[in-house]
N, C-alpha and C positions, 0 to 999 in steps of 0.2 A: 703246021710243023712245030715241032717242040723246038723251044732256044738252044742251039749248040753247046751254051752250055750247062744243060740238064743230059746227064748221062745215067742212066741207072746202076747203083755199083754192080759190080759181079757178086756180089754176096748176095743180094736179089734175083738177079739173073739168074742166078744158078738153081733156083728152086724148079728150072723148066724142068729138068730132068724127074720132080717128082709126078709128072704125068701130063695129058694132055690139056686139062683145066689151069694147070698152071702155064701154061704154055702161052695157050689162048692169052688168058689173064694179061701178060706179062706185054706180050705182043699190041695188046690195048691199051696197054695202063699210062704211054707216053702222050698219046693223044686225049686221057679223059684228064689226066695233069692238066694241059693246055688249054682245054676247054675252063675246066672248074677255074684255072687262073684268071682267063676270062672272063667265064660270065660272074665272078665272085668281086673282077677289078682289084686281083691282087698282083703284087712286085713279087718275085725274086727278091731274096735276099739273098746272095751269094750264091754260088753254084753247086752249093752241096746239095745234096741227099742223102738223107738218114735213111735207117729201115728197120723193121723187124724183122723177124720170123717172116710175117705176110703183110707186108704194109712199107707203101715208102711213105716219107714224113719229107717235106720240105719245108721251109724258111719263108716265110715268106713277110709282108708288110701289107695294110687293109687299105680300102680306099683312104682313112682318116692318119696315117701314118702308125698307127699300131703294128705291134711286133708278133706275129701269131705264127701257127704251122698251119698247112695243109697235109691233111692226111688223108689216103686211099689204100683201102684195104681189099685184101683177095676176095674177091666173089664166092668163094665156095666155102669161105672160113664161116660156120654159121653157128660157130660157139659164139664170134667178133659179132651177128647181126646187130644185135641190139644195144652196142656200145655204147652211142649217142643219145638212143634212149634212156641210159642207166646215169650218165653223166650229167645227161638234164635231172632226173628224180635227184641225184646229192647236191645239184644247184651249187658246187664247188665248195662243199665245205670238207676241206682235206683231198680233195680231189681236182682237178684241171679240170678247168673253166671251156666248158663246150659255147663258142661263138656261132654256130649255124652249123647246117649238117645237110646233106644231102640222100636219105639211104638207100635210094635209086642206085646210084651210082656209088656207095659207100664211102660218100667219102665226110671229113671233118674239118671245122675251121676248130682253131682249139687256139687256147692262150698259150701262148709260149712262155717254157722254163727254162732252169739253168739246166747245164747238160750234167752238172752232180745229183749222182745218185747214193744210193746207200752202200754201194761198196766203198764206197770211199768212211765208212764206219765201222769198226772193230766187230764180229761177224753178231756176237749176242747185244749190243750197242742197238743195232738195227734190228733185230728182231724183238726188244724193245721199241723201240719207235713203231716196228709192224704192229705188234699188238696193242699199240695204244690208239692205232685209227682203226681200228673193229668196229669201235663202236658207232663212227660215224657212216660206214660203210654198210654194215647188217642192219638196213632198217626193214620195213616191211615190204615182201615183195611186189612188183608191178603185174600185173596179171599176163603181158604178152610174155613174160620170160619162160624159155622151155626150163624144166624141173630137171638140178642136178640128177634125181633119181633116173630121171628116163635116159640118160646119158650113160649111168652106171651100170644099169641096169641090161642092157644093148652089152658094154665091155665084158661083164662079167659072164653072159651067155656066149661072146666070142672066145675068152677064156677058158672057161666049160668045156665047150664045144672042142676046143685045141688039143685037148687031151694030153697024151704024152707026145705029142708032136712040139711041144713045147718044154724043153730042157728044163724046166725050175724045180724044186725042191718042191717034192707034191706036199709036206704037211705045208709049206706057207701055204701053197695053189688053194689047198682045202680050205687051212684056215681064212683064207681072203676070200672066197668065194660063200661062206658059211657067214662070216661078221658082214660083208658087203649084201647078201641076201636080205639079213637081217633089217640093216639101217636101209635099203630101199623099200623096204615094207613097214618102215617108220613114219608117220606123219610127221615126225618131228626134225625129217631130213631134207623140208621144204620149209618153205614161208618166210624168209629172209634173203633179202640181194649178198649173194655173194660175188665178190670178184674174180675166181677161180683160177686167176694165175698169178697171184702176189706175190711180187718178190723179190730182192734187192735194186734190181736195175728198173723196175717198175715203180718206183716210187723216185721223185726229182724233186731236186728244192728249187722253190721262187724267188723270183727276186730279192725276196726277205731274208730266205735260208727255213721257212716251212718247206716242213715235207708234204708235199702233195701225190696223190695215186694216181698212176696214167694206166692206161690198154687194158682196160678189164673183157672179161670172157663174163658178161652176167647170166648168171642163172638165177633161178628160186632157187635155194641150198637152206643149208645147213651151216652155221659160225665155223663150224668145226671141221667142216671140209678144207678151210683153207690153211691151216701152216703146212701141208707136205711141201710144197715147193720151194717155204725158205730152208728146208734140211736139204735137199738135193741141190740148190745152187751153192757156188764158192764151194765146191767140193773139196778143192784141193789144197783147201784150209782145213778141209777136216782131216784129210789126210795124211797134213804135214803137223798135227797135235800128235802127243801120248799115245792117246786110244782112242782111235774115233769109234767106237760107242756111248765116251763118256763125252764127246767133242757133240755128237749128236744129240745128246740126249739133254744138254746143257742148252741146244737151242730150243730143241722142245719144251722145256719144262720152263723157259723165258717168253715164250709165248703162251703156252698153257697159265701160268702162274701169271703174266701182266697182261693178258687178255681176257682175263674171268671166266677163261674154258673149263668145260667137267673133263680130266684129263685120260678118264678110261671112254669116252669118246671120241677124243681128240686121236685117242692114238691108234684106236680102231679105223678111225679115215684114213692116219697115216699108213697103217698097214696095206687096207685096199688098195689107195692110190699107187702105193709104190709099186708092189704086186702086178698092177696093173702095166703100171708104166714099164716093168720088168719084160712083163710079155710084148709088149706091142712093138720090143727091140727085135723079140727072136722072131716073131709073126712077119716083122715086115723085110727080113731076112730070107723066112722062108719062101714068100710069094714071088720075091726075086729070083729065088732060086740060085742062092748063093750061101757061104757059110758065115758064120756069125765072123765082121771081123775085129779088129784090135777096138775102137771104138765101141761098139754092141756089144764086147765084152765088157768093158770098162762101167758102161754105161748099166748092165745087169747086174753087176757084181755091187755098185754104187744102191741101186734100188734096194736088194736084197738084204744088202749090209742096214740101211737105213729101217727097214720092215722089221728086223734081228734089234737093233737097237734098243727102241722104245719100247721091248717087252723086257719084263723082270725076267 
């Protein structure tokens, strides 16, 4: 049995509802906790539990008194498989230090950081810092990583396929489906580790006050796949500026410009992805079989704007 007090927050919990994998997962996840604590000989430290999206994170201390986390992640997250893998290839340079792994059981011994992340930095401050660890990030790929392309490529035929069953603005639909064709039939849209979900709260400073990168999604990509994410988080910093087009476009060209991106590539990923991420609000809306609500509006209108942005 797990220590009474290890309780999983509701903010995990509640992923049951996104179906019966999660469910399962969830129902497991307290006992392969106790186990890993076990057979690893680690402490609690305190009775919290953090979490992601798909991952609890707890506190914990080593056999030798070190201060680490254990992490376990969702079983079925299989952009997450190869985390542990990706973090041993950067050997922590700008990145969190992988102490042992298990990916049976997905789970991670990881160095522990401070809980400051980059919001806590003026929003192009950190989008600065983002594009100054690219470089240590994009080296060359590992061969188990599945290719951003084949990823894209699966979306953009669900996209296609959605037709007008999907509310969006068909010239973007066309135009993301047209530029996204394109860079998947690019060779030059693999061959480098990307971390595919960077982005403010994904990067913690160490003991020092380096910024280091946690929770990558590695794939083979593209450099240039990755800033869509820092324009969509902290939203509501862009929507509390003048113009968020010009609010947008300021982080873009701060990435583009201190990351030594080609920036009519840069901004052709950002199109796709967002486009993307557009649809998969109203899609996963409609297989509910419900209407789009306050939320999936907010959250379409956000992509869209962002897509509109970063073209002249």
């Amino acid at each position: 049995m797990v220590a009474p007090t290890l309780v999983l927050p509701p903010g995990l919990t509640s992923q049951a509802a996104l179906g019966e994998d999660w469910a399962s997962w969830l129902d497991r996840l307290p006992r392969r906790l106790q186990d890993l604590l076990e057979a690893w000989e680690l402490t609690l430290d305190g009775d919290e539990v953090w979490h992601g999206f798909c991952s609890a994170v707890l506190p914990v201390t080593t056999p030798t008194g070190g201060r680490a986390v254990l992490k376990v992640s969702f079983d079925g997250d299989d952009e997450g498989l190869h985390e542990g893998l990706a973090l041993q290839h950067w050997s922590g340079r700008h990145t969190v230090r992988l102490l042992r792994a298990d990916p049976t059981r997905r789970a991670l011994l990881l160095e522990r950081l401070t809980r400051t992340d980059l919001t806590s930095l003026p929003d192009l401050e950190a989008c600065a810092v983002v594009a100054g660890l690219y470089p240590s990030l994009h080296t060359p790929a590992l061969p188990q990583l599945r290719t951003v392309t084949s990823y894209v490529g699966g979306w953009l035929d669900d996209l296609a396929a959605a037709g007008t069953d999907v509310p969006l603005p068909r010239r973007l639909v066309q135009q993301s489906l047209a530029l996204g064709r394109d860079l998947v039939a690019d060779a030059a849209s693999t061959g480098v580790v990307v971390h595919g979900d960077l982005h403010y709260e994904n990067v913690l400073a160490d003991s020092d006050g380096t910024w280091v990168v946690i929770d990558p999604k590695p794939m083979s990509g593209d450099a240039h796949y990755e800033p869509a994410p820092m324009l969509w988080n902290r939203w509501d910093e862009v929507l509390a500026a003048p113009d968020v087009r010009t609010a947008v476009r300021r982080r873009f060209h701060t990435l583009v410009d201190d990351g030594a991106l080609e920036e009519d590539r840069a901004r052709d990923w950002v199109i796709v992805r967002s486009v993307i991420n557009a649809s998969w609000a109203v899609q996963d809306a409609l297989r509910a079989r419900r209407p789009l609500d306050a939320e999936d509006r907010s959250w379409v209108t956000m992509c869209l704007a962002i897509a509109k942005a970063v073209q002249d």
